[in-house]
N, C-alpha and C positions, 0 to 999 in steps of 0.2 A: 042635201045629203050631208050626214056627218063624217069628219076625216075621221080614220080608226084611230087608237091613239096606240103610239110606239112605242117602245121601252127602252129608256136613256143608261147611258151607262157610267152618271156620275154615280161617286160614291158619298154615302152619307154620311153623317155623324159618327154613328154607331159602327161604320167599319172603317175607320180609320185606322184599326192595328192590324187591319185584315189583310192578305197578300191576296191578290185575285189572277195570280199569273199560275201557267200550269208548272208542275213540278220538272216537268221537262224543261223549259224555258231555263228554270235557274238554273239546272243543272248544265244546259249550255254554254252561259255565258260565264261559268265560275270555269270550265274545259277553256274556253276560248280566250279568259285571264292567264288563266294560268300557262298557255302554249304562246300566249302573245311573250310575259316576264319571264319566262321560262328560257325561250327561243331566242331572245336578243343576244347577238354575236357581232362580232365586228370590232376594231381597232378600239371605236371607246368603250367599249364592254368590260375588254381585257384590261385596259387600260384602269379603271373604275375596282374591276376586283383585285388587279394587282396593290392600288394605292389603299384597301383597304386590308387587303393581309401583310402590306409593309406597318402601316398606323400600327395592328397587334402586335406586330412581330415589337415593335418600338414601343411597343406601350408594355408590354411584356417583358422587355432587357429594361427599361426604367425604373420599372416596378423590383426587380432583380436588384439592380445595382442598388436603389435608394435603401429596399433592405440591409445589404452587406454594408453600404457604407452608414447604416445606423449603428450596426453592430463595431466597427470599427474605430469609428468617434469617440473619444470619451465627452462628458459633459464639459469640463476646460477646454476643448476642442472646439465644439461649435459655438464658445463664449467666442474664442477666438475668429472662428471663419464670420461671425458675425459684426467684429470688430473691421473687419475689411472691409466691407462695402459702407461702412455707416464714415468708418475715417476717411475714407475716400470722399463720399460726398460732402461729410461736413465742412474737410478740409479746403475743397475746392470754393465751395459755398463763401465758405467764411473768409478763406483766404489765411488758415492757419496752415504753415509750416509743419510744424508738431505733429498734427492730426497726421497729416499725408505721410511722416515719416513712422508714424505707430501703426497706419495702414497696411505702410509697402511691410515694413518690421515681421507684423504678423501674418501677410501674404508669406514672405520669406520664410517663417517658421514651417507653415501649413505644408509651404514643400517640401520641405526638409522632412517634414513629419512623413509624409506620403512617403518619400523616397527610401524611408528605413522599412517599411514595410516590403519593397521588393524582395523580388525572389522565395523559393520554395523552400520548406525545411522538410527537410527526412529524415526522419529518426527513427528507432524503434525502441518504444519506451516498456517497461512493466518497473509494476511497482510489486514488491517481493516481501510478506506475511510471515513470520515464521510457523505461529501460531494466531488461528482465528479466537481461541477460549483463553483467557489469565483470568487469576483473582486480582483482586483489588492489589495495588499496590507493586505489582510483579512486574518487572521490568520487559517491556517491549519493545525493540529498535525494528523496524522495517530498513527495507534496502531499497533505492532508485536505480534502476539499470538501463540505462542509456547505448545506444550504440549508432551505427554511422554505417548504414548496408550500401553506400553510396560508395563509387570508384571514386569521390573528389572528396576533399577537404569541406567540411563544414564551420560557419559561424560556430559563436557557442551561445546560449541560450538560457534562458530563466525559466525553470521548470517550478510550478507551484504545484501544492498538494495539498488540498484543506483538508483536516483531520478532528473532526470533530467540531469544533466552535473557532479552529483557531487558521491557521494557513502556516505551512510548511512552503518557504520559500528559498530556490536551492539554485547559483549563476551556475552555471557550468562550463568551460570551455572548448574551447571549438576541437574539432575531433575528427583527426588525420583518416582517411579512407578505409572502410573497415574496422576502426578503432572502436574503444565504449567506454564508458566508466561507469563505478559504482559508486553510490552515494547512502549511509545511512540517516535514519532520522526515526527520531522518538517517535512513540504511541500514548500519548496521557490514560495512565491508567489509578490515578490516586481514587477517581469515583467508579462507583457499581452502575455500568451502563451500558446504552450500546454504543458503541462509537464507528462512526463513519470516514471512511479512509477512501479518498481519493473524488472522482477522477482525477488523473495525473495531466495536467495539461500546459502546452509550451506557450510562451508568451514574450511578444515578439511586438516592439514600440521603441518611440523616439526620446531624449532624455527628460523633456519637459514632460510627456504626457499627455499631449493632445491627441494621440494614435494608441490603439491597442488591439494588436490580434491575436485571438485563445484559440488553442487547434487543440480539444481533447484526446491520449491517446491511450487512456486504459476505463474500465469500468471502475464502480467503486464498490469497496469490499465493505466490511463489516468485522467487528472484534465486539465479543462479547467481554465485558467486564463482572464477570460475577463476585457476589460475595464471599466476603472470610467466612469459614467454615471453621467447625473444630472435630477431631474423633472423636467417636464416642462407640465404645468398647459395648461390643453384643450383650455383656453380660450385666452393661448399666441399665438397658432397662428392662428391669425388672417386670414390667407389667406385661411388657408383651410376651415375657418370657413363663411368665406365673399362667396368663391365659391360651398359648400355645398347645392345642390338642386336648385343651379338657373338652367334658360333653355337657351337647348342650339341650335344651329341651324342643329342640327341633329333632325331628323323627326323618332316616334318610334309606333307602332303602341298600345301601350300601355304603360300611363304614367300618369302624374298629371298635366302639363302645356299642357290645349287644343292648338293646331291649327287651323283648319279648319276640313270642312268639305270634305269627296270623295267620290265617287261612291263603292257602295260594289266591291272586287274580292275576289275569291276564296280562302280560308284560311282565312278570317278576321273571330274574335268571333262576336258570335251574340249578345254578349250583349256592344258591342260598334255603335250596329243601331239605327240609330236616325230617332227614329219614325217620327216625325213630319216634318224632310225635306222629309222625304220615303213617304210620303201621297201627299206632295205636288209637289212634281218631278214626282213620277208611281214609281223610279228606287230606288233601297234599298241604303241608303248610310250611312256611318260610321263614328265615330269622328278618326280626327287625331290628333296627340300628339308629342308636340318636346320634347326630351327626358332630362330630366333632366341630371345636371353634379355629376357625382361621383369624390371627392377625390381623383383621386388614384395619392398618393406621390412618386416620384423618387427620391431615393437619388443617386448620385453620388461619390464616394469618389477617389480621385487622388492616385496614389501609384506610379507615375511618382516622382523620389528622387530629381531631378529637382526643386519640386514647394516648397521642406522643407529648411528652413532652417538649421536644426539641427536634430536629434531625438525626442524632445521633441515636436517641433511642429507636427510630424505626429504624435504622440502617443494623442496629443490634438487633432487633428483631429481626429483622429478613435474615440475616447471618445465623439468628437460634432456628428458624425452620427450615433453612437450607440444611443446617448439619443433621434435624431430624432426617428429614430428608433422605440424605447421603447412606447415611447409615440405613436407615429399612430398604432403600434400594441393593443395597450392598447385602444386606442378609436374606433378599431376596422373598420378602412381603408385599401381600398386596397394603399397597398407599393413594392416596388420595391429598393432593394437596389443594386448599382452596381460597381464592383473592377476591374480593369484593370488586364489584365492578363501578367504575365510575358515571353518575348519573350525566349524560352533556347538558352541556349548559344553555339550551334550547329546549329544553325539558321544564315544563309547570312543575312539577313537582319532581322529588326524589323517588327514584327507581331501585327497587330493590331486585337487585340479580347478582352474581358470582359467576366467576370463572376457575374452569379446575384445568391446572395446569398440566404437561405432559414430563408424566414420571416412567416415560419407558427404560431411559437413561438418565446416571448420574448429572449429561453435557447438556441434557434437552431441561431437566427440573431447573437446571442454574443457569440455563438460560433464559426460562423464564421469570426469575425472580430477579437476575438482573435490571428487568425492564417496569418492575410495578414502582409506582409511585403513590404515596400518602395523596390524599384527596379530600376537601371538606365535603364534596357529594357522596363521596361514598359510604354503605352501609355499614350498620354498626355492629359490631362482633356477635350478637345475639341474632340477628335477621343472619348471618353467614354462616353461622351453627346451626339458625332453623334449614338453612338451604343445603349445608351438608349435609346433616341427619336425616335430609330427605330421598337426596340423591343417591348415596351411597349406602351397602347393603350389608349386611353382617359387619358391621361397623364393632369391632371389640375397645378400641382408643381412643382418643380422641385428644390432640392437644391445640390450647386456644392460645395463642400468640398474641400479646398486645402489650401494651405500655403502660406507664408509671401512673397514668390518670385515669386510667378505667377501674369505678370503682367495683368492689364484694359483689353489689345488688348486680351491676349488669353482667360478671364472673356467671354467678351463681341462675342468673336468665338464660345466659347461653346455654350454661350446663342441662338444665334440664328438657333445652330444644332433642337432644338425642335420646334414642331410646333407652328404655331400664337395661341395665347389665353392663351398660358401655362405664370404662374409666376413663373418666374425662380430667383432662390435666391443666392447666391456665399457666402460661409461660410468664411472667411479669418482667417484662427488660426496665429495668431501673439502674440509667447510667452510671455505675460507681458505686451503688448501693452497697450494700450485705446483703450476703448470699444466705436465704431464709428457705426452711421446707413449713407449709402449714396444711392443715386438713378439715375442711368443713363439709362434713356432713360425703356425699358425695366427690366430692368435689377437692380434688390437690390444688394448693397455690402454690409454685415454684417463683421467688423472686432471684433474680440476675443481678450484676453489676455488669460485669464481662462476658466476653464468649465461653471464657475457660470454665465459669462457673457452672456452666451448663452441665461439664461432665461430671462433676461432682455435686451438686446439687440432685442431679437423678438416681445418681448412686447412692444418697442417701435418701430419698424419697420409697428406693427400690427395696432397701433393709428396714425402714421403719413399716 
């Protein structure tokens, strides 16, 4: 007889990635893990997770402190803490004298240093603006007001204040209970910028320098430095004054310069039906109206470093389109002022785009001009006239701002980026120049030396 043959229950080759246990099995023994490490209680337990939330707790005030005393240290500082242990051992080592006395030396400094750091300071600091907006040049003192809300006596202290590029640094003396004092200090305002004023922060170390604590106590403001501006009387320019409400060949269904007459459509108001041709046609018909020209002035100003020749000339320019500026806001026209934007310098290539600045207010336009700066990425006064002319709409003016080296050809390129009708004017700021009017074709060249010249150079522009 043959034995039957049984079936083994090794596993082969082929299923070596295989699990051959039921789904229940694992699912037991992962409950039965987990209730065994789960379930451990007892003296070493507690024991085991106390010493591991002491480790974080410790490892967390380490990590704490080693911060604060980075911040504290200056770099002469830990030249010094590093000089202690090195003199220490070398001097043992070697058997120098010296060493061991520049060790203890600077151990003895380090605590000195620490020890001026005690104690809390209280103060209550502001720093006091009179004015956020000046021109150039316009005197600004700010004021430090310190005071002492504390029932004790206070140290006195070093209050710094960086103001722009520079640091305003002010001792002050200690300050009986309740007491305060004031303190003024300049605002550099010889340049067109923005300047940054403050945080005011007290600052508290030892004479050497190896310690230093800054405890901020106000935010930092901002002063706008705008440009010299000059007036310039409604009646200088002429152009806006010449194009002011004539009419124009645009057709508007309500206005002041009649047209003609047409047939009523739907949507026209009834009170533009003209009775007496509606009686004698049958058909209702309505007046038509070409629409009067509105002002609205473009300015343009070059930031392409290309058209200056020096500093001085762009900063005369920013100053000739500020005072346009000033004045059409003030006579209460639509304006349009426009800056070339600067390409970054991770850019392939040159980027041709503009920014049009905010002429809601006199304080918002000069704020913005404060802030431009000449750029060699930036685009050249024809590409910034094509992007006005484009943007902005019933455009009647148009003045191009630029400098002593932009020559006729690119004048007269930008000029005719704008549409036909528009009088387009080219500002030439030529430092110290003669003050010149010329006229080619389309196209006014006003040249400058000065600000001043601005207003009389228009006013002759205006009567020629």
């Amino acid at each position: 007889m043959s034995a039957t043959p049984t079936r083994t229950s090794r596993r082969g080759r082929g299923d070596a990635g295989v699990d051959h246990r039921l789904p229940g099995a694992t699912a037991g023994v992962t409950e039965a893990r987990t209730r065994i490490v789960g379930g451990r209680v007892g003296p070493g337990a507690d024991a085991v997770r106390a010493a591991a939330e002491a480790a974080q707790a410790v490892r967390r005030a380490l990590s704490g402190a080693g911060r604060a005393v980075s911040t504290l240290v200056t770099p002469l500082g830990w030249s010094v803490l590093c000089v202690v242990p090195l003199g220490l051992v070398a001097g043992y080592a070697l058997g120098w004298t010296e060493l061991l006395a520049i060790a203890v030396a600077a151990l003895v400094m380090l605590v000195l240093a620490a020890l001026s750091l005690l104690g809390r300071t209280a103060f209550e600091v502001a720093v006091v603006l009179p004015d956020d907006r000046v021109s150039v040049g316009q005197p600004l003192t700010g004021e430090l007001r310190v005071a002492n809300p504390t029932r004790r006596r206070v140290v006195g202290a070093t209050v710094e204040i960086p103001v722009a590029d520079g640091l305003v640094e002010l001792h002050l003396p200690g300050l009986r209970a309740g007491g305060s004092v004031h303190e003024p200090f300049s605002v550099p305002t010889s340049r067109r910028g923005l300047v940054r004023v403050g945080p005011a922060r007290t600052v508290r170390g030892d004479a050497v320098g190896l310690v230093r604590r800054e405890i901020e106590w106000t935010d930092a403001a901002e002063v706008f430095v705008h440009p010299t501006t000059v007036g310039i009387p409604s009646t200088s320019t002429g152009f806006v004054r010449d194009l002011e409400g004539s009419p124009t060949r645009d057709l508007a269904p309500d206005d002041l310069s009649f047209h003609a007459i047409r047939e009523y459509q739907p949507g026209d108001e009834r009170r533009h039906i003209h009775w007496r041709s509606t009686a004698k046609t049958g058909t209702f018909m309505v007046r038509q109206f070409e629409q009067s020209r509105r002002s609205h002035l473009v300015i343009a100003l070059s930031l392409a470093l290309d058209d200056f020749a020096d500093p001085e000339e762009f900063e005369l320019a920013v100053s000739a389109a500020g005072s346009l500026g000033v004045r059409a806001i003030r006579d209460a026209r639509d304006l349009s002022v426009v800056v070339g934007e600067r390409t970054p310098d991770s850019a392939r290539r040159r980027a041709v785009a503009v920014r049009t600045l905010d002429t809601v207010t006199r304080g918002r336009l000069l704020d913005g001009l404060a802030v431009v700066e000449a750029s060699e990425s930036a685009p050249t006064i024809a590409d910034v006239a094509r992007a006005a002319g484009g943007q902005a709409t019933g455009v009647s003016v148009a003045f191009l701002v630029v400098g002593s080296t932009t020559t006729l050809a690119a004048l007269r390129s930008a000029a005719v980026r704008f549409p036909l009708g528009v009088e387009v004017v080219a500002i030439v700021c030529d430092a110290e120049a003669v003050p010149g009017v010329r006229r080619l074709a389309d196209l006014t060249v006003l040249t400058i030396g000065y600000l001043d010249d601005l207003r009389q150079s228009l006013a002759r522009a205006a009567a020629s």
